[in-house]
C-alpha positions as CSV (number, residue, x, y, z in Angstrom):
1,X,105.2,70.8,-124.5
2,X,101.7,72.8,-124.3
3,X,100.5,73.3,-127.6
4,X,98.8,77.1,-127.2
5,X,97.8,77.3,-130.7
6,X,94.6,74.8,-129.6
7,X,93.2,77.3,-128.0
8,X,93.8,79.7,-130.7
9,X,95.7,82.0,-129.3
10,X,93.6,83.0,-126.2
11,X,95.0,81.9,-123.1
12,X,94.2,83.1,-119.1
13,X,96.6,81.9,-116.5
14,X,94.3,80.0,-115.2
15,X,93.5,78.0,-118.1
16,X,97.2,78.0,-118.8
17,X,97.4,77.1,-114.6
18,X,95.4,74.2,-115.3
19,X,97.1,72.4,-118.4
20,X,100.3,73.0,-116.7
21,X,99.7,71.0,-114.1
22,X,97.7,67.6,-116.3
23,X,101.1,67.7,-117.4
24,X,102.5,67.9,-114.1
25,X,104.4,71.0,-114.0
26,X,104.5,72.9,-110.6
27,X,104.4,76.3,-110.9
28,X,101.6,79.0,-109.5
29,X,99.3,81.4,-110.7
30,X,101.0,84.2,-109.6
31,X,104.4,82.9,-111.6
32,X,102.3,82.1,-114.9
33,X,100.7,85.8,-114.6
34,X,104.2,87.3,-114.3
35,X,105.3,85.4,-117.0
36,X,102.6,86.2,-119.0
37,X,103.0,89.8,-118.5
38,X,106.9,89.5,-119.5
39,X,106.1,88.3,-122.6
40,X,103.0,90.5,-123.3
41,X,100.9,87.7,-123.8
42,X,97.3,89.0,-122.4
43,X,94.1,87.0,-123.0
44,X,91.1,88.5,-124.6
45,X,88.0,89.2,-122.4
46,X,84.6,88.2,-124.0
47,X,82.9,91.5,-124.5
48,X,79.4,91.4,-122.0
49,X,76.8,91.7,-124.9
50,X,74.9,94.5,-123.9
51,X,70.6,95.1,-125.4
52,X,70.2,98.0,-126.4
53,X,66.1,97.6,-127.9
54,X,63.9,97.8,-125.8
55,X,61.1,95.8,-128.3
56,X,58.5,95.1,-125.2
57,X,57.6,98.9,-124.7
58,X,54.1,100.3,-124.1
59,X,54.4,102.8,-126.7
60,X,52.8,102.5,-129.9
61,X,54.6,101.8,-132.9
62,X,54.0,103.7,-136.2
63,X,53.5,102.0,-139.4
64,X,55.7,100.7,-141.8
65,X,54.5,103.3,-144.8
66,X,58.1,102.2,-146.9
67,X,57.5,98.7,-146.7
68,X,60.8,97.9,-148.3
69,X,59.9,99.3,-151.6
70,X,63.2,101.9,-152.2
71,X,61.8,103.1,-155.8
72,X,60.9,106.8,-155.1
73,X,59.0,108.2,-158.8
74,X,59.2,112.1,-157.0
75,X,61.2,114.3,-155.3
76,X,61.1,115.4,-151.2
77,X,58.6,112.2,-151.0
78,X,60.8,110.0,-148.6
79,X,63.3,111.2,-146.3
80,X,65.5,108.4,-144.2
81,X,67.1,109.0,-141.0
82,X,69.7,107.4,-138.7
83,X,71.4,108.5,-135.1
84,X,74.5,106.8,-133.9
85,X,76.2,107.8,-130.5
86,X,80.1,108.4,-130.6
87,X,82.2,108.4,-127.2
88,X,84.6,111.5,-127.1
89,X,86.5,111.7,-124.2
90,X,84.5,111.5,-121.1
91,X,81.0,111.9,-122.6
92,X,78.8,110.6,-125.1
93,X,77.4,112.7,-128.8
94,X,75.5,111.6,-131.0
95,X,75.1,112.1,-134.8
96,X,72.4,112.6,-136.6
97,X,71.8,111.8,-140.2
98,X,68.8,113.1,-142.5
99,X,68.4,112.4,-146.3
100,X,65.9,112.4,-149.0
101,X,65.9,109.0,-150.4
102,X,65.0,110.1,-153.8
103,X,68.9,111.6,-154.2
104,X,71.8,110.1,-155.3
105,X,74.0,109.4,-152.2
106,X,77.4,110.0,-154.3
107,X,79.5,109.8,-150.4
108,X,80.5,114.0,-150.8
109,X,79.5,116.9,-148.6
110,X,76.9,119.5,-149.3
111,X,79.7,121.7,-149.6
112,X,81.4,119.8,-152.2
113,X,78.2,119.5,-154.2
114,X,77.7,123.6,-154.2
115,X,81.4,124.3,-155.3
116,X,80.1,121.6,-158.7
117,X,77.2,124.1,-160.1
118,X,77.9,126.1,-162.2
């Protein structure tokens, strides 16, 4: 019997094509595939790893002025900021994040925080 748990649970037909028949069972691709989509057994695709740096530009690169050192002794002296892109529906947003680092990040919304004073 073909042991699929070897491959850890990620099996193409052909793969599956191929130790089939070391073990000399006759069967075709096309059978294994219908099979396969009988029981819902689908394998996984390897994700294309895709760069998304460009670190080799021509453009000049500003100094590091943080250096790793988070300690902030005053107010509105360091602000952080972050963008992410989000896919929604056909087309792509991004958001865009801006803090002063000096605050405590306590995960509400502005709103939440004006409904607190007094």
């Amino acid at each position: 019997m073909l042991n699929l748990k070897k491959v850890e649970g990620h099996i193409g037909a052909l793969d599956l094509l191929k130790s089939l028949n070391k073990k000399e069972f006759q069967i075709s691709k096309s059978s294994i595939v219908r099979i396969l989509k009988t029981i819902k057994i689908q394998a996984r695709r390897k994700k294309k790893h895709v760069i998304t740096t460009d670190s080799k530009h021509k453009y000049p690169v500003p100094e590091n002025l943080l250096d790793r050192n988070f300690e902030v002794d005053q107010i509105n002296k360091v602000w952080v900021s972050d963008i992410t892109y989000i896919r929604v529906s056909q087309i792509w947003m991004y958001f865009k994040d801006c803090n002063e680092f000096s605050r405590p990040d306590d995960g509400r919304m502005e709103s939440e925080r004006q409904h607190d004073s007094p």
